[in-house]
Short mmCIF file of the C-alpha atoms (twelve columns), coordinates in Angstrom:
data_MODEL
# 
_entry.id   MODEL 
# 
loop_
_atom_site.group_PDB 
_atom_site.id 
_atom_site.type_symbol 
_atom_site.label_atom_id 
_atom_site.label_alt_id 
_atom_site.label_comp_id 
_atom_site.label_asym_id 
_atom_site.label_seq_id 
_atom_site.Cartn_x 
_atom_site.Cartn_y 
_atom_site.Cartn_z 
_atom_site.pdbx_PDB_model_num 
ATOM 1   C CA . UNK A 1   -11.642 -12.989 15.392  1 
ATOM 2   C CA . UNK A 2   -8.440  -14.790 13.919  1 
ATOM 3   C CA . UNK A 3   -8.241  -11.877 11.613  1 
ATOM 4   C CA . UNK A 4   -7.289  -9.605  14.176  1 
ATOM 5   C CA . UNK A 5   -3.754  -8.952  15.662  1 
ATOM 6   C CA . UNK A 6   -2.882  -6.549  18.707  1 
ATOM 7   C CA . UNK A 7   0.342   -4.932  18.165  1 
ATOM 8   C CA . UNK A 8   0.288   -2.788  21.112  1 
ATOM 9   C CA . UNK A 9   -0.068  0.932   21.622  1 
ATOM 10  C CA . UNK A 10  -3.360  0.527   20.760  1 
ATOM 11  C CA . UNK A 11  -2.928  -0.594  17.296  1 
ATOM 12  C CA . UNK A 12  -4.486  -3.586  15.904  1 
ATOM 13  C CA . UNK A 13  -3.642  -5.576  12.316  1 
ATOM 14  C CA . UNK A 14  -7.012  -6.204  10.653  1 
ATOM 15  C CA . UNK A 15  -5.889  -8.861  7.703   1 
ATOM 16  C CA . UNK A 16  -8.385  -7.903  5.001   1 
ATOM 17  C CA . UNK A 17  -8.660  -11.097 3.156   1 
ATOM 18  C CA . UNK A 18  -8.062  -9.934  -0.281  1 
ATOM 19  C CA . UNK A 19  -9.435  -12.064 -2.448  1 
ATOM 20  C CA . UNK A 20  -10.173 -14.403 0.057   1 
ATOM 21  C CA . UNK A 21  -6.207  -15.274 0.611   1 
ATOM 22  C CA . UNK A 22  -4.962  -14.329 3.945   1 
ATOM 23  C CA . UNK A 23  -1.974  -12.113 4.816   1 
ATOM 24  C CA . UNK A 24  -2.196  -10.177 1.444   1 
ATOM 25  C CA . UNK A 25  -3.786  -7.062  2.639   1 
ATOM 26  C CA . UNK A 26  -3.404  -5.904  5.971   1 
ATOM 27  C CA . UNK A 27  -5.350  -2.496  7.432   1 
ATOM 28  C CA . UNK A 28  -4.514  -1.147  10.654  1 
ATOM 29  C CA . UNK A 29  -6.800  0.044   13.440  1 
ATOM 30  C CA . UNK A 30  -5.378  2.880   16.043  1 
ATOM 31  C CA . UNK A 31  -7.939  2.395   18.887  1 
ATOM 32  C CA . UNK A 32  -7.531  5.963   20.478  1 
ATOM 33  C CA . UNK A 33  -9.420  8.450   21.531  1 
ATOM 34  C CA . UNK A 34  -10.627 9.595   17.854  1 
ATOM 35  C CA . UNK A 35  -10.433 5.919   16.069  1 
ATOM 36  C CA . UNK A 36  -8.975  5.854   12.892  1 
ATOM 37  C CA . UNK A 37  -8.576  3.120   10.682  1 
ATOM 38  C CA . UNK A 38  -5.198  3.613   8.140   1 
ATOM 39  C CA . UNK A 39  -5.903  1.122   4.813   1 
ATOM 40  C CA . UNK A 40  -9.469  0.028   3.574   1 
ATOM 41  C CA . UNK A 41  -8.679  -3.057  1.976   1 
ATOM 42  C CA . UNK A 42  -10.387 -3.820  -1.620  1 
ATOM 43  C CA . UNK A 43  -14.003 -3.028  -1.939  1 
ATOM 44  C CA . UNK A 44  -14.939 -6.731  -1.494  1 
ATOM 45  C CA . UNK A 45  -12.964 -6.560  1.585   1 
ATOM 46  C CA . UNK A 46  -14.881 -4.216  2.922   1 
ATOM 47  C CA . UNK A 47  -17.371 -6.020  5.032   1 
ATOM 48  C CA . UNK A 48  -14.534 -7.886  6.522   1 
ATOM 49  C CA . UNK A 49  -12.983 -4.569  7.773   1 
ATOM 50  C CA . UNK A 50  -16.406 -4.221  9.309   1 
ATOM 51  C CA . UNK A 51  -17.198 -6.930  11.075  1 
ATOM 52  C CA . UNK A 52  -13.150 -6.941  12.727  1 
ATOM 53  C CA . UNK A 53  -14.156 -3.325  13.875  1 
ATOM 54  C CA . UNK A 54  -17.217 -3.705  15.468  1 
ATOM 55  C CA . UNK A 55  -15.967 -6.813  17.337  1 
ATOM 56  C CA . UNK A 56  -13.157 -4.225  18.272  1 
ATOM 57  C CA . UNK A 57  -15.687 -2.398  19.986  1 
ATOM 58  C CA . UNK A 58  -15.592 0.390   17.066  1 
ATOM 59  C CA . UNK A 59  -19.514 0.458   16.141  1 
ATOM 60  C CA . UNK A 60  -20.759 2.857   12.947  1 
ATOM 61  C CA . UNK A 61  -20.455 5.944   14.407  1 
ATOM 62  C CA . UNK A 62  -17.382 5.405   16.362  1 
ATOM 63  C CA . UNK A 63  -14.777 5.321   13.964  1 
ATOM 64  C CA . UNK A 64  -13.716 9.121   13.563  1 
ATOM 65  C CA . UNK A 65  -11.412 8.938   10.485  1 
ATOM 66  C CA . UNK A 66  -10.271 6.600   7.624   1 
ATOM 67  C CA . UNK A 67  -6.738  7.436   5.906   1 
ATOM 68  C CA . UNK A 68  -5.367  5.475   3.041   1 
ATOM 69  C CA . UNK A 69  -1.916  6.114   2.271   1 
ATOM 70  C CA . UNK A 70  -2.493  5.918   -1.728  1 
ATOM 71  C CA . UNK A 71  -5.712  4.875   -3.944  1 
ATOM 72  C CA . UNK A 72  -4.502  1.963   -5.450  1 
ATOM 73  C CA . UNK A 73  -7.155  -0.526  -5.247  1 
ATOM 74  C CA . UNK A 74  -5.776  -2.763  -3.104  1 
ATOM 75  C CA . UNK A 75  -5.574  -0.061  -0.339  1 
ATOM 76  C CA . UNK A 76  -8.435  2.300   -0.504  1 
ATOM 77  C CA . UNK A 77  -11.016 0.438   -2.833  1 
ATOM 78  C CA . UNK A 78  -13.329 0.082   0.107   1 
ATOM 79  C CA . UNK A 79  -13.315 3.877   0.651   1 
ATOM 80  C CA . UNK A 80  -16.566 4.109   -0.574  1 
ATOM 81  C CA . UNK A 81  -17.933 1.121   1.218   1 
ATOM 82  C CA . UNK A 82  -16.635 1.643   4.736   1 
ATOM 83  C CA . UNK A 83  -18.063 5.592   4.208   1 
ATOM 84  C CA . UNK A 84  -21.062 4.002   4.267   1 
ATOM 85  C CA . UNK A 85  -20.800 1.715   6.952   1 
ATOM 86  C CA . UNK A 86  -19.095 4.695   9.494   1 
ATOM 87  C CA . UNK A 87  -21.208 7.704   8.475   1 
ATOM 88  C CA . UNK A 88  -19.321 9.858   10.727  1 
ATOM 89  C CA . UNK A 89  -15.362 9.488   9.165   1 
ATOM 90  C CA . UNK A 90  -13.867 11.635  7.563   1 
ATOM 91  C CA . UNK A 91  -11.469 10.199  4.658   1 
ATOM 92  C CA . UNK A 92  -8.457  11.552  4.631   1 
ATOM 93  C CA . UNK A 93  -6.220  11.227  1.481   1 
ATOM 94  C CA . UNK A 94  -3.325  13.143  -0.537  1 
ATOM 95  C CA . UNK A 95  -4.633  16.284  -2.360  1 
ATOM 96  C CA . UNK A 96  -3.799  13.942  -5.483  1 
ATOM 97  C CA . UNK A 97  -5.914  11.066  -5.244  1 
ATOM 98  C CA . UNK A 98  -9.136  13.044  -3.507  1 
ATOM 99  C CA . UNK A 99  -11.088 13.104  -6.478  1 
ATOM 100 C CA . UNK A 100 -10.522 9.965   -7.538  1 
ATOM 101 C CA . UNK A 101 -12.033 8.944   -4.587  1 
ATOM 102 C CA . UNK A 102 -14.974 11.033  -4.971  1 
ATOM 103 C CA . UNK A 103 -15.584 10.593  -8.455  1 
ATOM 104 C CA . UNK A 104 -13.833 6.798   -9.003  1 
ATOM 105 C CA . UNK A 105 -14.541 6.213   -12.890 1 
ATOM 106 C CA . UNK A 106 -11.197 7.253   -14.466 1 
ATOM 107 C CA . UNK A 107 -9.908  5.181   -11.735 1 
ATOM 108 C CA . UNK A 108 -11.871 1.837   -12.324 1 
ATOM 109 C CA . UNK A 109 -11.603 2.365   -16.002 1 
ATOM 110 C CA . UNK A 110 -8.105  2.043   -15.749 1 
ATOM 111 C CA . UNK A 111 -7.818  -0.513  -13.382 1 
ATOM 112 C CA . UNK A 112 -10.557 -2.874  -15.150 1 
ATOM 113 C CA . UNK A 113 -7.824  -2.069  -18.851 1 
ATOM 114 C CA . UNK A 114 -4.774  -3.500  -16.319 1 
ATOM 115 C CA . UNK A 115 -6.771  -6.537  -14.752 1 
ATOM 116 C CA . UNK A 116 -9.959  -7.122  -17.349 1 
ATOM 117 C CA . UNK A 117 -11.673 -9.641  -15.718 1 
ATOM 118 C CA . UNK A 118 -9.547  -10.177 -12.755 1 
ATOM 119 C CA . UNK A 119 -11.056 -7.201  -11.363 1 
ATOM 120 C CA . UNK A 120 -14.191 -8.145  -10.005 1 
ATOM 121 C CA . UNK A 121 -12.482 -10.947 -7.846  1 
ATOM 122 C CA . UNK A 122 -9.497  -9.279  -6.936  1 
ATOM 123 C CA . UNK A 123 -10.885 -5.816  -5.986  1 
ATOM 124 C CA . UNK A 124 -14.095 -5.319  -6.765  1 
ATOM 125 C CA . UNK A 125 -15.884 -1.816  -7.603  1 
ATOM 126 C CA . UNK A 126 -14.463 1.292   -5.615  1 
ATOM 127 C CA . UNK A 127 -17.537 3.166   -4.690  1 
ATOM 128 C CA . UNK A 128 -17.981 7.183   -4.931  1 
ATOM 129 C CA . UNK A 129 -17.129 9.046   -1.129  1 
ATOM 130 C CA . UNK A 130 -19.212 12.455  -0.771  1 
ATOM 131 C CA . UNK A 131 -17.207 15.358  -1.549  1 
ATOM 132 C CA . UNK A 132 -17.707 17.185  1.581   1 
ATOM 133 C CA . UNK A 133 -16.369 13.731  3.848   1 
ATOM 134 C CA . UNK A 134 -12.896 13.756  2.471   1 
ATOM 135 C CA . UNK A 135 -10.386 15.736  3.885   1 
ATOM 136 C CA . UNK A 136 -7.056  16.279  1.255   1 
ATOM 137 C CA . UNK A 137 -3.917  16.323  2.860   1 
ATOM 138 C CA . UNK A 138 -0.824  18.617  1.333   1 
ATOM 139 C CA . UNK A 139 2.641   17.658  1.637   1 
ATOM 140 C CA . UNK A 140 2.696   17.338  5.047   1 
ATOM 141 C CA . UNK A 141 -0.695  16.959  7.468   1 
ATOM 142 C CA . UNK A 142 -1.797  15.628  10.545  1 
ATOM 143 C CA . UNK A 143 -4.792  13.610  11.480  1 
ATOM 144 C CA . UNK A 144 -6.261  14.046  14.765  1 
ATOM 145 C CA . UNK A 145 -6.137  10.895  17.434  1 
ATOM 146 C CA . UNK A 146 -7.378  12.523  19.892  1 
ATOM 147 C CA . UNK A 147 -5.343  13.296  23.985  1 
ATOM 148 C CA . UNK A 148 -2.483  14.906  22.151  1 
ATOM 149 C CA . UNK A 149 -1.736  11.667  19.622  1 
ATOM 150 C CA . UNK A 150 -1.677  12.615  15.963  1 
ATOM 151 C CA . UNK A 151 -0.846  10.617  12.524  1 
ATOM 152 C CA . UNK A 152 1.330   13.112  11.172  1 
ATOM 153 C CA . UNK A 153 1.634   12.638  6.450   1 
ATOM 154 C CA . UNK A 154 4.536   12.713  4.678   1 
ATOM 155 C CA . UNK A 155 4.033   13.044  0.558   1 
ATOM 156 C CA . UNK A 156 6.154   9.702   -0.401  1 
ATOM 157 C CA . UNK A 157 5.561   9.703   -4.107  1 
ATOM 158 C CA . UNK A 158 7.618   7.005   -6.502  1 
ATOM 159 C CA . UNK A 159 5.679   4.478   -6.333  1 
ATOM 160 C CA . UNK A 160 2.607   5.979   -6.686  1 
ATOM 161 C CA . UNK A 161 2.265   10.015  -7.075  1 
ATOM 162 C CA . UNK A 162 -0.627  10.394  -4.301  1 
ATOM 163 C CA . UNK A 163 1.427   8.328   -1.878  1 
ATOM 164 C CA . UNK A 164 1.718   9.337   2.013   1 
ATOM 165 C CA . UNK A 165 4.090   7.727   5.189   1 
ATOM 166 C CA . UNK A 166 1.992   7.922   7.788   1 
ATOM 167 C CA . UNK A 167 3.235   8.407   11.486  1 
ATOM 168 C CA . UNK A 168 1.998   8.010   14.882  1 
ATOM 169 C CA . UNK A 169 3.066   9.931   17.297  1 
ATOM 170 C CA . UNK A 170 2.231   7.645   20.122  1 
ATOM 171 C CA . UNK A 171 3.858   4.569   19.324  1 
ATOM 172 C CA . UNK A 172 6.568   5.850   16.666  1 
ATOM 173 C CA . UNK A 173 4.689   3.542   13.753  1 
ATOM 174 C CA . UNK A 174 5.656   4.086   10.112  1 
ATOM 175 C CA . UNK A 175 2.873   2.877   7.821   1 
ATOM 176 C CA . UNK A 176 4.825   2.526   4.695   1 
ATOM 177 C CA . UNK A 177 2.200   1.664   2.235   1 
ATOM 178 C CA . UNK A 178 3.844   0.677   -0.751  1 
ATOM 179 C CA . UNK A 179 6.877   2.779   -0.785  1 
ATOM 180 C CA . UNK A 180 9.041   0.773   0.636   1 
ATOM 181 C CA . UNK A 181 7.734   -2.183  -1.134  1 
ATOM 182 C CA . UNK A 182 6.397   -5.691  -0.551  1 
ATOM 183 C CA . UNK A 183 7.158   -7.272  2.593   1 
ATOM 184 C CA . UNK A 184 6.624   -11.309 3.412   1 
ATOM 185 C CA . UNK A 185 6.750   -11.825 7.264   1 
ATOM 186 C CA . UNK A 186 7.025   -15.829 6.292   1 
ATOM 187 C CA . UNK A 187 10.438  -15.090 4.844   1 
ATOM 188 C CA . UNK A 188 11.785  -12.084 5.524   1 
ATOM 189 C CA . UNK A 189 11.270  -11.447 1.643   1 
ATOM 190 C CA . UNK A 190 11.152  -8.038  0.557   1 
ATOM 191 C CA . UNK A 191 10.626  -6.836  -2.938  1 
ATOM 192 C CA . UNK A 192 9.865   -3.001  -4.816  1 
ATOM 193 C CA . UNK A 193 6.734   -2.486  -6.041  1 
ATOM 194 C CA . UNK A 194 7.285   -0.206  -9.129  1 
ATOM 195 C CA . UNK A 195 3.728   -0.435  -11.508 1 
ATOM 196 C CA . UNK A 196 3.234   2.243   -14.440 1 
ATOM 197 C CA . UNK A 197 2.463   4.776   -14.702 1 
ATOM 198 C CA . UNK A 198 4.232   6.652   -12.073 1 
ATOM 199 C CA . UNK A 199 7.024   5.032   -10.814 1 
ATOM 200 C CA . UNK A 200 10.254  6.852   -10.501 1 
ATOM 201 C CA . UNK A 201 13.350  5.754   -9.314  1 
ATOM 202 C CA . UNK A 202 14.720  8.936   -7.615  1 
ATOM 203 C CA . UNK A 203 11.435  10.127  -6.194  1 
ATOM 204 C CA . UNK A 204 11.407  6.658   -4.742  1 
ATOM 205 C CA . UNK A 205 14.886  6.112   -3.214  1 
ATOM 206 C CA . UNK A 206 13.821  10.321  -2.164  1 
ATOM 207 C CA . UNK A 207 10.748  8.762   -0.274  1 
ATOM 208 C CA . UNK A 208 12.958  6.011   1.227   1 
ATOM 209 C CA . UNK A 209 15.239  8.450   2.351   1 
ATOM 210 C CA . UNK A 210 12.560  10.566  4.098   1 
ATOM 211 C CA . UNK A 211 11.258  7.290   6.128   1 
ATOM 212 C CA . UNK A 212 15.030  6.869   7.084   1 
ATOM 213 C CA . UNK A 213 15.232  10.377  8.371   1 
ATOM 214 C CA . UNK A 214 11.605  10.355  9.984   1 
ATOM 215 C CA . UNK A 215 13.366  7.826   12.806  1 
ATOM 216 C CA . UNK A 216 10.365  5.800   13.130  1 
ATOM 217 C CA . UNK A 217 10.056  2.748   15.632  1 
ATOM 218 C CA . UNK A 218 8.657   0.614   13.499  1 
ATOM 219 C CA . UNK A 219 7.463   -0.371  10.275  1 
ATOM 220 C CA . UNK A 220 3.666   -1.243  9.450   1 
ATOM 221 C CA . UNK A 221 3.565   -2.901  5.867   1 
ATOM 222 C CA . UNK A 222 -0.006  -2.677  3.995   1 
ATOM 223 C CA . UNK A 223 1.812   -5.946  2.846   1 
ATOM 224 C CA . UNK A 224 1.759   -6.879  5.266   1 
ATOM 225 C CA . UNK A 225 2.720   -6.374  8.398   1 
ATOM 226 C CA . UNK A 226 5.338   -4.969  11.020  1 
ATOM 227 C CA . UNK A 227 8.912   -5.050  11.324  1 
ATOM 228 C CA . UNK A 228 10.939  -3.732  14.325  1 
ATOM 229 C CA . UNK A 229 14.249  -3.644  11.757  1 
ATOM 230 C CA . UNK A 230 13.697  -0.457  10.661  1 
ATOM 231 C CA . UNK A 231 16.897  1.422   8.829   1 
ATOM 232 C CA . UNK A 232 18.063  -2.256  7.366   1 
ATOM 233 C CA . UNK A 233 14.635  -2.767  5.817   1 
ATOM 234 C CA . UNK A 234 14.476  0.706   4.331   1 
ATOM 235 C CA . UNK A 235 18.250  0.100   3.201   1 
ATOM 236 C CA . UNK A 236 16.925  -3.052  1.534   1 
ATOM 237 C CA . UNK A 237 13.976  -1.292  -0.127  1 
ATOM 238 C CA . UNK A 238 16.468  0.800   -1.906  1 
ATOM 239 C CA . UNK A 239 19.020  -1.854  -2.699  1 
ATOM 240 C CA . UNK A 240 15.987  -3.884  -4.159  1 
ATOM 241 C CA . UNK A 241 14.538  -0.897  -6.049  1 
ATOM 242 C CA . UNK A 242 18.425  -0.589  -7.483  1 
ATOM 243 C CA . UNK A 243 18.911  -4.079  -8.649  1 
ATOM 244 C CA . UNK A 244 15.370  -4.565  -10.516 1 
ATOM 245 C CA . UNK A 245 15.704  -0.746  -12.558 1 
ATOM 246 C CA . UNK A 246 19.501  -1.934  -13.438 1 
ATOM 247 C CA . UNK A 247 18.708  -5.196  -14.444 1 
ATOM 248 C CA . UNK A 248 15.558  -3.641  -16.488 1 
ATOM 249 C CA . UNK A 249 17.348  -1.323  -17.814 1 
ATOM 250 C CA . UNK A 250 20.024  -3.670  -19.078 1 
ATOM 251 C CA . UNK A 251 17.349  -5.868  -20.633 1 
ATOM 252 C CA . UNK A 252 15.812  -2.100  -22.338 1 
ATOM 253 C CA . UNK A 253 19.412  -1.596  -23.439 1 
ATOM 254 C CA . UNK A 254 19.307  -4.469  -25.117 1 
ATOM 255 C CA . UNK A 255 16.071  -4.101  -26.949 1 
ATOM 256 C CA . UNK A 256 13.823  -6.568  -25.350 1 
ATOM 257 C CA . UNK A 257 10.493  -6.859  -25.480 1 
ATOM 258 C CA . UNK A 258 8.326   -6.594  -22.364 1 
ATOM 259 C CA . UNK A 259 7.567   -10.049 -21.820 1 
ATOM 260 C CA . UNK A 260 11.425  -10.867 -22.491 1 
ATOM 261 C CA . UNK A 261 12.519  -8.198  -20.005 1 
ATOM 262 C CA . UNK A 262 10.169  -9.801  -17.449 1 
ATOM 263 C CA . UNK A 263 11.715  -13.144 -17.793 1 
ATOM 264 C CA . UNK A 264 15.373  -12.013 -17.691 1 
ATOM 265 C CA . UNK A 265 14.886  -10.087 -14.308 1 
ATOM 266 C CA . UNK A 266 12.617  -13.069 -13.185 1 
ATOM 267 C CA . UNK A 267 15.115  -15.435 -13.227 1 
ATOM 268 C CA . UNK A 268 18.384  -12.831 -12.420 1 
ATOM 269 C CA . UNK A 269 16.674  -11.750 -8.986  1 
ATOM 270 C CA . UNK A 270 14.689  -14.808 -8.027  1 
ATOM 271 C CA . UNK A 271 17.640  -16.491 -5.679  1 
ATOM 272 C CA . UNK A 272 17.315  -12.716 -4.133  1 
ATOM 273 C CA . UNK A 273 13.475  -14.560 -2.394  1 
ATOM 274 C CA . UNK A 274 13.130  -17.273 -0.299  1 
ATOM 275 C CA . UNK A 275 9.026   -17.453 -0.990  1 
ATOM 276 C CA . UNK A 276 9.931   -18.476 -4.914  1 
ATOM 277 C CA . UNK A 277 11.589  -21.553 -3.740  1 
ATOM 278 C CA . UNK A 278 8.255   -22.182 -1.806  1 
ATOM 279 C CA . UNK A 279 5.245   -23.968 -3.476  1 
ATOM 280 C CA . UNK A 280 1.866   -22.335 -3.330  1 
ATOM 281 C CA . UNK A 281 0.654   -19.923 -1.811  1 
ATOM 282 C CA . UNK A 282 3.546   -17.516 -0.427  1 
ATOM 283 C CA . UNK A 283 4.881   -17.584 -4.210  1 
ATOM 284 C CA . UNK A 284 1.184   -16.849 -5.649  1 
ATOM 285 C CA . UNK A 285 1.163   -14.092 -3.165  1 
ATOM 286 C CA . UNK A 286 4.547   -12.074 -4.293  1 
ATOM 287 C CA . UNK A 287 3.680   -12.511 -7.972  1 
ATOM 288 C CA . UNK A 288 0.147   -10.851 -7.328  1 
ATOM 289 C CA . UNK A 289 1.011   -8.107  -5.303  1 
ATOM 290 C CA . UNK A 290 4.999   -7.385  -7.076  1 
ATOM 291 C CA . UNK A 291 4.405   -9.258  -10.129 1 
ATOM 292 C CA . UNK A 292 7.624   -9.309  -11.790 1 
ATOM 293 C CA . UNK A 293 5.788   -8.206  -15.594 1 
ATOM 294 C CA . UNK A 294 3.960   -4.988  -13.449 1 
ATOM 295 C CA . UNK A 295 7.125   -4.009  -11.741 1 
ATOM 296 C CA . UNK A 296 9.295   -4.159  -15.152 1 
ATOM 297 C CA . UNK A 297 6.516   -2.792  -17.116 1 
ATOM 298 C CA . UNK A 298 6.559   0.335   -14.530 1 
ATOM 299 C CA . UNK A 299 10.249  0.861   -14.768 1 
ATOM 300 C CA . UNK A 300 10.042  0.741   -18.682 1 
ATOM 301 C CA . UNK A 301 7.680   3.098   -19.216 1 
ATOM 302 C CA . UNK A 302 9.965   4.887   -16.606 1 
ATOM 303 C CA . UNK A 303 13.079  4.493   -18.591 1 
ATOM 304 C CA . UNK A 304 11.027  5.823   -21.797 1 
ATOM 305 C CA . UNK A 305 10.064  8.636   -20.083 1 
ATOM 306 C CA . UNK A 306 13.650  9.983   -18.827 1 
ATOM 307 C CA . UNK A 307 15.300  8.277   -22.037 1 
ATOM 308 C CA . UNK A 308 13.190  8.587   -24.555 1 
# 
């Protein structure tokens, strides 16, 4: 399937189609002993993640656990959907977002106020997960890969506060998630993702920190993809993260609205991306999964919080 990348060690890039776009949404498949997939995808996605599986040779009861490393839509809203379609998985997410996932209508409700009617074709409905299937992981955890391999958690909260690194301990992979932000392989681009309600900048950089002193091999972006440049990128997560909360809080300083806070940063970082200078798609891309108004709006209600 064209959707399907081997990135050796046994662990394959599934690109999710999001929305029907490619290289949006990428999950990851470890093909070990104990198969675990690490990222759902969106709920419409679902069936996608599926199909790549089982032409992966991972059939319904094969796959022995699903871990998401937070429950933002765009990462575990086919939690519910892929429960069903691998009966035997156990879901394994941070103590935080487990009953969310179990019980998803504070969730959607909140999600459907952000996106309104964008929400049915961007993510689609996260389904309920049985209570008894999902495992909740602490601060730290392990998930079992079978023959000695493990994905060992790390709480990484900043971005999001339910937010796990996860890393194998067979091939040294760091899946980020969103902590580190968004990366584009097409350009190199990389760019925080900061949305309300729980960014925070020191938790973040903290979380960054953590990744640097983890010592992983590699970096596995749910946006998307890997990179073998490990300590620069994280070093240019935090730089990024730095320059969009001063700029932001420059514009708060001077008592601009949202929308003109949004364009001031816009335009002050947007030599900082190759992909803007690019027509169509790669640019459509950035602004939907960093949007320059969510990532402001999260470091404002930030800056309220801590300054109010």
């Amino acid at each position: 399937m064209d959707n399907i990348t081997a990135l050796g060690g046994d662990v394959y890039e599934i690109d999710t189609k999001m929305a029907g776009y490619s290289g949006i949404t990428a999950g990851y498949l470890i093909l070990s002993d104990r198969p675990c997939l690490v990222e759902t995808g969106t709920s419409t996605s679902a069936p996608v993640v599926r199909d790549a599986l089982a032409s992966l040779g991972v059939g319904p009861d094969d796959l022995a656990s699903v871990v998401v490393t937070h429950i933002h839509l765009d990462h575990a809203g086919g939690v519910g959907d892929i429960a069903k379609f691998f009966p035997s998985a156990q879901i394994v997410v941070h103590e935080k977002g487990a009953r969310h996932l179990a019980d998803p209508s504070r969730l959607m409700a909140s999600a459907r106020m952000v996106w309104g009617d964008k929400l049915d074709t961007l993510f689609g409905e996260l389904s309920p997960t049985e209570t008894e299937r999902i495992v909740a992981l602490g601060d730290t955890g392990a998930v079992d890969l079978g023959n000695g391999r493990t994905l060992s958690s790390h709480y990484s909260p900043g971005h999001a506060k339910h937010h796990v690194g996860l890393v194998d301990s067979g091939t040294g992979d760091l899946y980020v998630g969103d902590a580190a932000g968004v990366y584009l392989p097409e350009t190199g681009d990389l760019r925080p993702a900061t949305p309300p309600p729980d960014f925070d900048l020191d938790t973040a950089l903290n979380s960054i920190a953590l990744f640097q002193a983890l010592g992983p091999q590699r970096l596995l972006f749910s946006h998307y993809g890997p990179v073998d440049a490990v300590q620069d990128t994280l070093e240019r997560s935090a730089e990024e993260l730095r320059i969009w909360v001063d700029l932001t809080r420059q514009a708060h300083a001077e008592g601009m609205d949202l929308d003109h806070a949004v364009a001031m940063v816009r335009d002050r970082t947007k030599e900082r991306y190759a992909a803007l200078e690019m027509e169509g798609e790669a640019a459509e891309q950035f602004e939907l999964l960093s949007g320059a108004p969510s990532n402001v709006a999260g470091i404002l209600h930030w800056l309220n919080r801590v300054n109010p």
